[in-house]
Structures are given as C-alpha cells and as structure tokens.
C-alpha positions as CSV (number, residue, x, y, z in Angstrom):
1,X,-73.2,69.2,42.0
2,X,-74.6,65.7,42.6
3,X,-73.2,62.5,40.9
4,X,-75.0,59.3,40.5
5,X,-74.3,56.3,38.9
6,X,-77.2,55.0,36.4
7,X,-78.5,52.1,34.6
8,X,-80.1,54.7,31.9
9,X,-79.4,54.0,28.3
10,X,-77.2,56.8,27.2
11,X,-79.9,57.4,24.1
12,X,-82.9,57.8,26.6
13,X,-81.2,60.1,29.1
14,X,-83.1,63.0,30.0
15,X,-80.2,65.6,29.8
16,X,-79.2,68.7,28.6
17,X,-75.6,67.0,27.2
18,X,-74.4,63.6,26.4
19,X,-70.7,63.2,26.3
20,X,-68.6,60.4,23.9
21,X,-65.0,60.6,23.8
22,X,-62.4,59.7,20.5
23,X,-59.0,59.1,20.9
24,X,-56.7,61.1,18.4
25,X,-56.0,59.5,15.4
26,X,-53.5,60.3,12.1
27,X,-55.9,61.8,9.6
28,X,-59.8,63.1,10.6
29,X,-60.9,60.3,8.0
30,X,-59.9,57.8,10.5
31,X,-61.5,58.9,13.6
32,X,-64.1,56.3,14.6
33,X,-66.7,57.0,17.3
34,X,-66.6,53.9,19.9
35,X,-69.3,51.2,20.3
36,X,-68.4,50.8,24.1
37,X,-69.3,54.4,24.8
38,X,-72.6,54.3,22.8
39,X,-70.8,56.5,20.3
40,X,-71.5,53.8,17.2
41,X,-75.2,53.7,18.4
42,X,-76.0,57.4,19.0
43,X,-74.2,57.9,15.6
44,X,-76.2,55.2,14.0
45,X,-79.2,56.8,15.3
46,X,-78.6,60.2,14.2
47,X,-77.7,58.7,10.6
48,X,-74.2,58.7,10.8
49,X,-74.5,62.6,10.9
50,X,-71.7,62.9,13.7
51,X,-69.0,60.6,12.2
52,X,-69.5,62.5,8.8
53,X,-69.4,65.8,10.5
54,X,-66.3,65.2,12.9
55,X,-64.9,64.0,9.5
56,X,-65.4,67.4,7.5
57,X,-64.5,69.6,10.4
58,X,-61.1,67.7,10.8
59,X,-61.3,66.8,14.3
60,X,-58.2,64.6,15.3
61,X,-59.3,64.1,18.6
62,X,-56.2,65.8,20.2
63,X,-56.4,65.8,24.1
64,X,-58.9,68.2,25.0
65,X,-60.4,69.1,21.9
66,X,-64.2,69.3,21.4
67,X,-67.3,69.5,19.1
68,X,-70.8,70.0,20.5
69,X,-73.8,68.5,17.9
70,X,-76.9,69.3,17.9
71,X,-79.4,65.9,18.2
72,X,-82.6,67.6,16.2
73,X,-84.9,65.8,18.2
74,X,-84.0,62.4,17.4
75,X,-82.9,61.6,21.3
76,X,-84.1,63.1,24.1
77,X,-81.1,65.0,24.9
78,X,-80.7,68.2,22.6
79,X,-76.7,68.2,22.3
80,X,-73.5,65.8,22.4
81,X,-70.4,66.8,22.9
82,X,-68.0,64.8,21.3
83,X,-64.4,65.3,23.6
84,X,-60.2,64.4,21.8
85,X,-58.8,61.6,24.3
86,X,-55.5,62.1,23.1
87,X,-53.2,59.4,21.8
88,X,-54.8,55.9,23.2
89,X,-51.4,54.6,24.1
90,X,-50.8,57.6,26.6
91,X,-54.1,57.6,28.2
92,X,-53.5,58.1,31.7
93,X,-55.0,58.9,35.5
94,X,-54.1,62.2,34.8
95,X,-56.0,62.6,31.4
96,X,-58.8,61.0,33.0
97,X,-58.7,63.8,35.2
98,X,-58.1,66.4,32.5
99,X,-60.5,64.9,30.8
100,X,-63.3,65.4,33.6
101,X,-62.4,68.7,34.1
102,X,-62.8,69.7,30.3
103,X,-66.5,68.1,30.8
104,X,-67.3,70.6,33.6
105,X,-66.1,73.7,31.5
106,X,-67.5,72.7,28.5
107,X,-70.7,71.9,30.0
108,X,-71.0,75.0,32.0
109,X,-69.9,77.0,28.6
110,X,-73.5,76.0,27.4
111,X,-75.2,76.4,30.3
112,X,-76.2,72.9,30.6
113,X,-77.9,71.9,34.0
114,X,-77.2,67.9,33.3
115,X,-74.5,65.7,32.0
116,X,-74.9,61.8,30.9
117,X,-72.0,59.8,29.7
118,X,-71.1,55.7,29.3
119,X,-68.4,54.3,32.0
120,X,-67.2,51.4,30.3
121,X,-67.1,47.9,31.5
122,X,-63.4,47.5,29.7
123,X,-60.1,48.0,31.1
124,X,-58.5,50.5,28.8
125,X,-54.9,50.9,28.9
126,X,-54.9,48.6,32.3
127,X,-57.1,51.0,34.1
128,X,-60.5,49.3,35.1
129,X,-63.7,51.0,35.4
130,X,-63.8,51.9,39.3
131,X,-60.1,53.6,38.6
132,X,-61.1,55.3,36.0
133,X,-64.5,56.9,37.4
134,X,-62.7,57.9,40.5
135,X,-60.1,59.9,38.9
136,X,-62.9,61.6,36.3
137,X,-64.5,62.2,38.9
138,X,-61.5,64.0,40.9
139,X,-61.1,66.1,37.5
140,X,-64.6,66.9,37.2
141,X,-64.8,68.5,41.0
142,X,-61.7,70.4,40.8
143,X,-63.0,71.5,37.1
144,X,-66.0,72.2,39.0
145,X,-64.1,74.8,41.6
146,X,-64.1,78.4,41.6
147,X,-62.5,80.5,44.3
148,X,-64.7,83.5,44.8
149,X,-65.1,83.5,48.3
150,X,-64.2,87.7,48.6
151,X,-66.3,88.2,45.0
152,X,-69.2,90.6,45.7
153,X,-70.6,89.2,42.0
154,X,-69.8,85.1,41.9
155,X,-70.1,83.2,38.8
156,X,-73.0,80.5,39.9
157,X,-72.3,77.5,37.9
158,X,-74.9,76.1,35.6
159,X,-73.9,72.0,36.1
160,X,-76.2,70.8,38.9
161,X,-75.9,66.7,38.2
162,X,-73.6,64.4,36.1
163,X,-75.1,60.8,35.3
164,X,-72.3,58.5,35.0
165,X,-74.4,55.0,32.8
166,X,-73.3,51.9,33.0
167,X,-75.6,48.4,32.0
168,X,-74.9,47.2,35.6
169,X,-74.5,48.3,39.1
170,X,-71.8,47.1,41.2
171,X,-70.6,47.9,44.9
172,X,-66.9,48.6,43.0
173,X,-68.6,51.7,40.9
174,X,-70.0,52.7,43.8
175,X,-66.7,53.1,46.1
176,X,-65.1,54.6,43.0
177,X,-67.7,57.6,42.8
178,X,-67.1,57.8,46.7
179,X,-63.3,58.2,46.4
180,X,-63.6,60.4,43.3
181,X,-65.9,63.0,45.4
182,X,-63.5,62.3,48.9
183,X,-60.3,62.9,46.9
184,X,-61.5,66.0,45.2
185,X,-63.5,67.5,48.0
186,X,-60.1,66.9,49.8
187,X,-58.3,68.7,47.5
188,X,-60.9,71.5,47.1
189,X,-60.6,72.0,51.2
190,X,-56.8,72.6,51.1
191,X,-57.5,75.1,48.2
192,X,-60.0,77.1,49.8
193,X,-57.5,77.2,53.3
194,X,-54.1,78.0,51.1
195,X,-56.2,80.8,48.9
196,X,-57.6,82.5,51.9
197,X,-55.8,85.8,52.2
198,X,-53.3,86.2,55.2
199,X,-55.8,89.0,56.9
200,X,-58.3,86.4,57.2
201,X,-56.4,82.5,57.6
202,X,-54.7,83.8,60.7
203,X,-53.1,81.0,63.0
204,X,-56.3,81.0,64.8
205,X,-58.7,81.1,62.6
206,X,-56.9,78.1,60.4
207,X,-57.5,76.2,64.1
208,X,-61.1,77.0,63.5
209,X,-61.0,75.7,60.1
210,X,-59.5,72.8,61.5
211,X,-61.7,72.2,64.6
212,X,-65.1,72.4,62.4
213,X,-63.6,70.0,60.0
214,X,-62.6,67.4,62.5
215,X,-65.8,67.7,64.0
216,X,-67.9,67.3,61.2
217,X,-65.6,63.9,60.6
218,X,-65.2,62.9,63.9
219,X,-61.6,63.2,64.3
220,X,-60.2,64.6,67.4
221,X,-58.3,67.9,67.8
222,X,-56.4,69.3,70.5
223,X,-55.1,73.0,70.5
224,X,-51.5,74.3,72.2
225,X,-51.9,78.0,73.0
226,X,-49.1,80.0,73.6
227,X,-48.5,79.1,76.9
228,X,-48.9,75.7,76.1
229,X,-46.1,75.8,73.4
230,X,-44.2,77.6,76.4
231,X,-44.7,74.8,78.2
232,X,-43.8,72.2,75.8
233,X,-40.0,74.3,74.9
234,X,-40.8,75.2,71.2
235,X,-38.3,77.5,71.0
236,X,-38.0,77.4,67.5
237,X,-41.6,77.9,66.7
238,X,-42.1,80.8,69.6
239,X,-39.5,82.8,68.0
240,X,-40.9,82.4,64.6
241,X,-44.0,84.1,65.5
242,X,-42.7,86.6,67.7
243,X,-42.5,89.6,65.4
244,X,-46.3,89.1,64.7
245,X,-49.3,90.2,66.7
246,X,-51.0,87.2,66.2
247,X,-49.9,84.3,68.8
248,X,-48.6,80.6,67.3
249,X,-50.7,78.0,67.9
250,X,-49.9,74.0,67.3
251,X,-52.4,71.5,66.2
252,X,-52.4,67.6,66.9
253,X,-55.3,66.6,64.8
254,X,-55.7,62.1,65.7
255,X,-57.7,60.2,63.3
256,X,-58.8,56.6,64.3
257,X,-60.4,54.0,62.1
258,X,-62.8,51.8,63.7
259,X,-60.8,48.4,63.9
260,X,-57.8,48.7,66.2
261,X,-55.0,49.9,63.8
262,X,-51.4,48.7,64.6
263,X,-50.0,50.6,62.3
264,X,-49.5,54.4,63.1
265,X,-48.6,57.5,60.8
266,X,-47.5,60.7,61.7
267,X,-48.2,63.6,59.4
268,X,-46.1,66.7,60.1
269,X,-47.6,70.5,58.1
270,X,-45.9,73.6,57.8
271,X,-48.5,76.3,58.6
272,X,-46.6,79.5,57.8
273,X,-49.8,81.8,57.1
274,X,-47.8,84.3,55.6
275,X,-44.6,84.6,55.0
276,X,-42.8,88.0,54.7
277,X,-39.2,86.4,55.2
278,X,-39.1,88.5,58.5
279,X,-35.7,90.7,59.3
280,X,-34.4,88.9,56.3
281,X,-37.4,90.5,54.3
282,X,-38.2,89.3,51.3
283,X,-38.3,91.5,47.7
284,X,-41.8,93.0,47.0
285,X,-42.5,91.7,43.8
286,X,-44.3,88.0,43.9
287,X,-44.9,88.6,48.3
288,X,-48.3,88.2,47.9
289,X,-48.3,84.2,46.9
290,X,-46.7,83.9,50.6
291,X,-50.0,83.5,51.9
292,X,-49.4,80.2,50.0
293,X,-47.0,78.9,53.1
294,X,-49.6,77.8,54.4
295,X,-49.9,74.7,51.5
296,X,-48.5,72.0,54.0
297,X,-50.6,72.4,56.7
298,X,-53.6,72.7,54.6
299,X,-53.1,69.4,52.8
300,X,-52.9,67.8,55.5
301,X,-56.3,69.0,56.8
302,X,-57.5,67.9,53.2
303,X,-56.3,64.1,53.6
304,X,-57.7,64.0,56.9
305,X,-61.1,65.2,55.6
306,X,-60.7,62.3,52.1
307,X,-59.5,59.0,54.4
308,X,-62.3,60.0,57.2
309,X,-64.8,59.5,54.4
310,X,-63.1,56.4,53.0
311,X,-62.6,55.1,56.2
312,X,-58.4,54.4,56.1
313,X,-57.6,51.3,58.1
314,X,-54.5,53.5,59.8
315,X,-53.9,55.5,62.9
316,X,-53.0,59.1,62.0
317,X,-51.5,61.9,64.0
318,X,-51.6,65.0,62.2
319,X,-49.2,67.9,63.7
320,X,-49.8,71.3,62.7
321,X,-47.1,74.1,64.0
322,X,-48.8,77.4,62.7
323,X,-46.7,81.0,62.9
324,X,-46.8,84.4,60.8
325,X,-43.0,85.3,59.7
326,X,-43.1,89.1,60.4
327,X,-40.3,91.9,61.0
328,X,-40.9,93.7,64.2
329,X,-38.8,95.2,67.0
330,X,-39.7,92.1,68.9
331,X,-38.5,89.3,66.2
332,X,-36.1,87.3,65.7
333,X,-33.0,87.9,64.0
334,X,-30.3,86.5,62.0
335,X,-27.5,85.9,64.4
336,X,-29.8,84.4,67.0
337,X,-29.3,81.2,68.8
338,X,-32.3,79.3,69.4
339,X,-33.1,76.6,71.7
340,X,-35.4,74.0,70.1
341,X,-37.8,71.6,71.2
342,X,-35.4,68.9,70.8
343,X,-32.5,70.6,72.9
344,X,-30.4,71.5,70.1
345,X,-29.3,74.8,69.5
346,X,-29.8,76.8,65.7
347,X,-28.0,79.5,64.6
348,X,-30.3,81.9,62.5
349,X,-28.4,82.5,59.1
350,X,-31.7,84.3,57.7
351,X,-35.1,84.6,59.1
352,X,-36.5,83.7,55.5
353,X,-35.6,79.6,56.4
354,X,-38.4,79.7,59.1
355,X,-40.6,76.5,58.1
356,X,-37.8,74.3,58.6
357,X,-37.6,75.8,62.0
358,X,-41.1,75.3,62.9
359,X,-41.2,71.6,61.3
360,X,-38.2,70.7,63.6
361,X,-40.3,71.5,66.9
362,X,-43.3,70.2,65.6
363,X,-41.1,66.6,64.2
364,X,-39.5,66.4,68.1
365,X,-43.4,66.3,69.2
366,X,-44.1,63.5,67.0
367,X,-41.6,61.9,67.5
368,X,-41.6,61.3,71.2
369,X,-44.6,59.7,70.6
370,X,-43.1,57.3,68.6
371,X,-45.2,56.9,65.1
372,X,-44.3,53.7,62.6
373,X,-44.0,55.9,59.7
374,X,-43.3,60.0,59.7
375,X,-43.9,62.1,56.4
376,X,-43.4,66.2,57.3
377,X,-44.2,68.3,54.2
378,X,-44.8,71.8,53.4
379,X,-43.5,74.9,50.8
380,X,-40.0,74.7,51.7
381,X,-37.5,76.0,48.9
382,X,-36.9,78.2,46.0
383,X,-34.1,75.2,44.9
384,X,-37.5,72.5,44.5
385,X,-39.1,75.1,42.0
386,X,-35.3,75.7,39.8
387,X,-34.7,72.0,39.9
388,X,-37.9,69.9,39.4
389,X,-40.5,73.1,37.9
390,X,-44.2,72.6,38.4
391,X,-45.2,69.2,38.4
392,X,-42.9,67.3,41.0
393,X,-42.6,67.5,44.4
394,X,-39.6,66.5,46.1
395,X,-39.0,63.5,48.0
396,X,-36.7,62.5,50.5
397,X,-36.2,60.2,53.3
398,X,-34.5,57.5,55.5
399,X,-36.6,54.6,54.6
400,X,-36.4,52.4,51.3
401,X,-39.9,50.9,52.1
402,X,-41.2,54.4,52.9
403,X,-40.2,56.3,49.8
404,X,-40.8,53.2,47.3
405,X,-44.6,53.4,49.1
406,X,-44.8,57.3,48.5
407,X,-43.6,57.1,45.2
408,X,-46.4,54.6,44.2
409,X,-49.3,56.3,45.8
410,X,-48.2,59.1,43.8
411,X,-48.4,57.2,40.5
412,X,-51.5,55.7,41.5
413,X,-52.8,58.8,41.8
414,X,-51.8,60.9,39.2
415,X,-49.3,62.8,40.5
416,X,-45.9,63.4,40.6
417,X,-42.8,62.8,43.5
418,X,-39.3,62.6,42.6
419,X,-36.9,60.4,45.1
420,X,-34.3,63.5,45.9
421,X,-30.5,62.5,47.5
422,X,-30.5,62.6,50.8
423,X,-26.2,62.8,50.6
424,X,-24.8,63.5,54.8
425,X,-21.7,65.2,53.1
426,X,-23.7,68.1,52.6
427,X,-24.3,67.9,56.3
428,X,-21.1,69.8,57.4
429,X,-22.5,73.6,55.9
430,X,-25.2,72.9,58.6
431,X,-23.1,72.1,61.7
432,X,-19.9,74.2,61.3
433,X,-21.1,77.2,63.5
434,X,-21.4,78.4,66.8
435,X,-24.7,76.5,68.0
436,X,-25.8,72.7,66.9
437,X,-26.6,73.4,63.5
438,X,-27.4,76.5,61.2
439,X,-30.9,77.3,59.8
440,X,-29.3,76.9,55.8
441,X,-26.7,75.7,54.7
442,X,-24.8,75.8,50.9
443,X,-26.4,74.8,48.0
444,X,-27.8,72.1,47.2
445,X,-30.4,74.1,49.0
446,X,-33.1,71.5,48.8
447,X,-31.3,68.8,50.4
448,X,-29.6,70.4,52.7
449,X,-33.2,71.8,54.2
450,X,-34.0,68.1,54.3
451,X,-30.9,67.3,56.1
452,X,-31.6,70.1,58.9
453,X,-35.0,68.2,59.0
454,X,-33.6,64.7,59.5
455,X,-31.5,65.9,62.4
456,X,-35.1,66.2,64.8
457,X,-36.5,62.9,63.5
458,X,-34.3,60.3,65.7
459,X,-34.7,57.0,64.2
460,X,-37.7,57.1,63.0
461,X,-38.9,56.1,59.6
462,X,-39.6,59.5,58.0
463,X,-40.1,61.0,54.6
464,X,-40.1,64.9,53.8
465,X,-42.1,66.5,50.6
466,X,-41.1,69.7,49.6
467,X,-44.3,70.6,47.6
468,X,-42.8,74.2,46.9
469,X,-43.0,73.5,42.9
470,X,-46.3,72.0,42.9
471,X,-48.5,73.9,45.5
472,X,-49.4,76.6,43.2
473,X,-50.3,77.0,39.5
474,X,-49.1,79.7,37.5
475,X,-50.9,79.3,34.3
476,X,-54.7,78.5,33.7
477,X,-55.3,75.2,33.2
478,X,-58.3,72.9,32.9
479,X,-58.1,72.0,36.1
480,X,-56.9,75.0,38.3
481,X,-56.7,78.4,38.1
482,X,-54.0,81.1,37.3
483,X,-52.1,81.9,40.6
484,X,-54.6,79.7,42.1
485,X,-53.9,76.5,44.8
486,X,-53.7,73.2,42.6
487,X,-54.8,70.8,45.8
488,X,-51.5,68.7,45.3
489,X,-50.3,65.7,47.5
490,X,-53.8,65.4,49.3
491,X,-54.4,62.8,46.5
492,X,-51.1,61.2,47.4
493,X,-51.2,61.3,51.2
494,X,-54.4,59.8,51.2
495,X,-53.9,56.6,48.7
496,X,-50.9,56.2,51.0
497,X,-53.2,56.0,54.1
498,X,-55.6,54.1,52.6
499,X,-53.4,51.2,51.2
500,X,-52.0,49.8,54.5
C-alpha cells in the first residue's frame, strides 16, 4: 500500500474515494461538513446534496459511523465517504488511529484501489498536523493487516495507494508519514512473529526472523547456542527448555545510531514460544493462545525494526532468552532448585512461572554490562489481565524518572501503562524457602512476579511491563483481529527511544 503526501486539490483527485470527516453533533440537523477538510467546498460543489442527505439519513457522526455518496460526475472521483469523528472534545491519538483504520475497511468494502483526503494545517484538540498523520497513518496500516500467512485462499486487498493533500509541503509532514509507516510496520512485524503457530516460530527459527531483520536494518546480532548458554551459567533458562526437543537459544540484538550515543538502553523479551505450563500443565481449554508467550520478545524485534528507520539517537541492547515450556521425562519440576545466572538459587513452586525464570538470566546478562536505563517486558501474569483488562499494561519499576518517561511515551502514543506498586513487603512469600527465592509467591501475583524480577537487576535503573492484558485481542475491532496479536508497546518502546 503506498502513501504519499500531495499538493492535489481534494476536488481534482483522481481517485476511486475521497474521505471528509464530521464530528458528532446533538441532533443530525446540526451536523455541518468542515471547510478545513474541503467538506464545505465538495458540498458546495455537489449543490449542497451531501449536507442535505447526511441531514435526512440522521447521521450524528458517532465515532466510526459512515455514509458513502455518490459524486454523479460532478468531480473526478466517483464516491465520498463521509466518516463520524466522535465527540470533538474527545478526539484523541487513538481515534486518529481508529479512525485510519475504519478508512482502510471501508475502502476495501468497495473495492476502491485509491484514497484522497485533506490533512489540515490546524491543530485540533492540541494535536498538530505531523501528529496527527502519523497516528492515522499507524491506524490505517494495522487496518490494512491481515494474518493469512497458512491461508491456501488469502483475501488480496483492493487499497493499493492513499493520498494524504495538503496546500503545502513541509519536511514535518514528511517525517510524520515516515513514523506513521515505521511505527505500524513495527507493530505489524511483532504480529506476524506472536501469530506464527508454535510448529513453525521455534526458538530457532524466531533467531532467523531476527537475524534477517537486523540485517536488512543494519543492526547487529549475536546468537548463544546451547553450549554457549552452558557456558555463560543460565541455569534458569537451560532448565526451562529442557523438556523440549528444540534447544534454547539467547539473542543480544545491539542497535547503534550514527552519532556516538551516551546514553544506553537495555531492552530485556520474554520469548516463551509456547507455553504448555510444563509438569505443572496447564488446562486444555484456551492452550492454544500460548503460542502468544512469545509477545515480549517479538515487540522488541518490532521497535528495533521502527527506531532503525527513524534513526533513534540511543544505544540499544536488545536481549532475547528464547525456550519452549514442555513436560517431558527430562524437564524440570516443581521442587527443583535452580542455579541462576546470577548465583542465586530458585526454588520451582510450579513450572507454569517460567518467563520470570528466563528474564532473570537474561536481566543478570544485561546487567553486567551495565546499561543507563533497563526495561524487561513480556506476557507475564494471569493477575495483569483480572486487574487492569485489555487495554493496560502494567508498569513497574525502581526509577521515578524511568516510569514518569514510560508512562508519557505511552500517552504520546496512544496507548496505555498503568504505574503498578512495587511494595518489598510482599517480598517475604518469595524468600521464605529452602533456596534464595521461590519462582511465585502469594497474591498480589502481579507484583510479586515483578519483585522476583527486581532481585536480578542490581542497581540498575529498570522498568518491567507486563503486557499479559494487552498482547492479544479478544474481540474484532477496527484495528485487530479476533484472537489476533494487537502489536502493543512497540509504539511505546520506540517514542521512548526516540525522545532522548
């Protein structure tokens, strides 16, 4: 789908669809097309046939709502679609991004091959133009996606171009388009890697997923084999992936921009490719979405794709433990004591905790090597789902700075973190065992996973996201699919990158 940015005049656009927008209003008598958006002329020009019609149908322009007119000839493009922007005083990134998604579908309904519509040159609700386009943008491509990758028939979308018109050109609409397509191409990579079924997104081939797209961005990626993790005393992550047949692998993925950075970020991905809970096996109903453990480890890959391309002024060091949680004779069980990275001992209370386990070999690793800022995330708990539902991830951390920096990236961006207590006194259900610490604790679960995480991190300045509520969607929605990988965080992570 190619976007370009155009000095057209929405009425001589030579497309199949022109798109306005109206926010809702109280009655349909009231709704008024906009003069910035070349509503006022197109009407005017099709003698005030779409004000009148919009008026007799009702439309309220409720968020999401549409009519499609015909034009009869009288501009070169045969239909407009008129599109509800909601209430104007809750106009939002994220509507924006609903918004651009709604386009796509709509579009695609009709078959049309092109889309025109006006960027306009005002700030609206305090967004400006470049912020705006960027996150329509970032709707439109994830409106755009379809996972059909195992489809023998594939649904072979009709929208081949979208003209975005504004009366001048400028450098700052052009970087907006560019982060629009990073952010959502981004996000469209980590969906593609945490829908991949567990028979095919095996620990090794999710390195060669990771090793073509460092490559093709020229970020550098080194590989721990088996041997390697031997080597390096990952006991934690060795004994995760010992009741599979395929072999763990660890990935240190090092992005560089081309100024000498001195700041340097650590990112830290669970990469659980599937997830069966192990000896502690999970119940059969709802096993399939494990292959969904992966979601850490993929959004990482999918920032690291979006702040290559917008070139972030930060060094990053991406670490990647990846394992399959499987029972077998020779896996491990609960009971077991195991040696970590860091020299502390774990006490296995259930083999179904195992990306904590992984994260706290992989956060030694990263540590050592001493980053200024440390953010480990990945599908942790059941507890981030009851408490925060489907929007919010959960934050925690050490840092003030840190978190306060998250937290605005995230509303930058459209999505949504929520700070979580970090409270030591829950500590004491995690160290009140045989060995160093147990793998889980009492409730609250959440925290207390985050609390076994903060015990590898040293002093560090570190953050953990459990994006457990947020990595998946279960309902259809403009902008995902049922049961599908929403892309989450990627947009986060990589505003934070970008805004040192």
């Amino acid at each position: 789908m190619k976007l370009q940015i155009s000095t057209t005049e929405l009425h001589k656009a030579d497309v199949d669809l022109l798109a306005l927008g109206c926010f809702e209003a109280s009655s349909s008598e009231s709704i008024t097309l906009q003069r910035h958006d070349g509503g006022v002329l197109l009407n005017r020009l099709l003698d005030q046939h779409l004000e009148t019609s919009l008026h007799a149908q009702g439309f309220l322009g409720k968020l999401g709502t549409t009519r499609l007119f015909p034009t009869l000839g009288k501009i070169k493009a045969p239909s407009i679609l008129v599109l509800g922007l909601g209430p104007k005083e809750k106009f939002s990134i994220r509507t924006l991004k609903q918004i651009g998604a709604k386009l796509v579908r709509e579009s695609e309904k009709i078959r049309a091959r092109s889309l025109a519509l006006v960027i306009q040159e005002q700030n609206i609700n305090g967004f400006h133009p470049g912020r705006r386009l960027s996150s329509l943008i970032e709707g439109m491509i994830l409106g755009h996606y379809r996972f059909e990758t195992y489809k023998t028939k594939k649904e072979i979308s009709s929208l081949k171009e979208i003209s975005f018109l504004t009366p001048h050109l400028s450098a700052s609409l052009q970087q907006a388009l560019l982060e629009g397509e990073a952010l959502g191409k981004g996000m469209c990579f980590a969906r593609d890697l945490i829908n991949a079924p567990a028979n095919i997104l095996t620990p090794e081939a999710f390195v060669t997923e990771a090793m073509n797209m460092a490559k093709a961005h020229g970020i550098a990626c080194t590989v721990l084999t088996e041997k390697e993790i031997k080597q390096e005393k990952m006991g934690a992550l060795l004994a995760v992936a010992r009741g599979s047949e395929h072999p763990p692998r660890f990935l240190h993925l090092r992005y560089r921009p081309k100024t000498k950075s001195r700041m340097s970020i650590a990112l830290v991905g669970k990469g659980i490719t599937f997830d069966t809970g192990g000896i502690s096996l999970k119940e059969v109903q709802g096993m399939e979405k494990m292959k969904y453990d992966v979601g850490g480890a993929a959004t990482i890959l999918g920032a690291l794709q979006a702040i290559s391309v917008l070139k972030a002024p930060v060094a990053v060091d991406a670490y990647i433990p990846l394992a399959e949680n499987m029972p077998d004779g020779k896996a491990f069980r609960p009971g077991d004591i195991l040696t970590t990275r860091s020299g502390k001992t774990v006490e296995i209370m259930t083999t179904d905790a195992e990306g904590r386990l992984i994260l706290a070999d992989a956060l030694s690793y990263a540590t050592d090597r001493k980053p200024d800022y440390m953010i480990d995330l990945g599908t942790l708990t059941g507890a981030a789902v009851q408490a925060l539902g489907s929007l919010y991830a959960g934050l925690f951390g050490n840092d003030e700075k840190l978190l306060k920096k998250l937290t605005q990236s995230a509303q930058a961006i459209g999505e949504y973190v929520h700070v979580m207590p970090l409270e030591e006194e829950y500590l004491k259900s995690l160290t009140s065992g045989p060995a160093d610490l147990r793998n889980k604790g009492s409730a609250p679960q959440m925290t207390t996973c985050a609390l076994f995480l903060q015990q590898f991190v040293g002093n560090t300045k570190w953050a953990h996201i459990d994006m457990a509520p947020c990595c998946v969607s279960d309902e259809e929605t403009s902008l995902v699919q049922k049961n599908m990988a929403t892309g989450a965080m990627v947009s986060t992570l990589t505003h934070f990158l970008c805004s040192f």
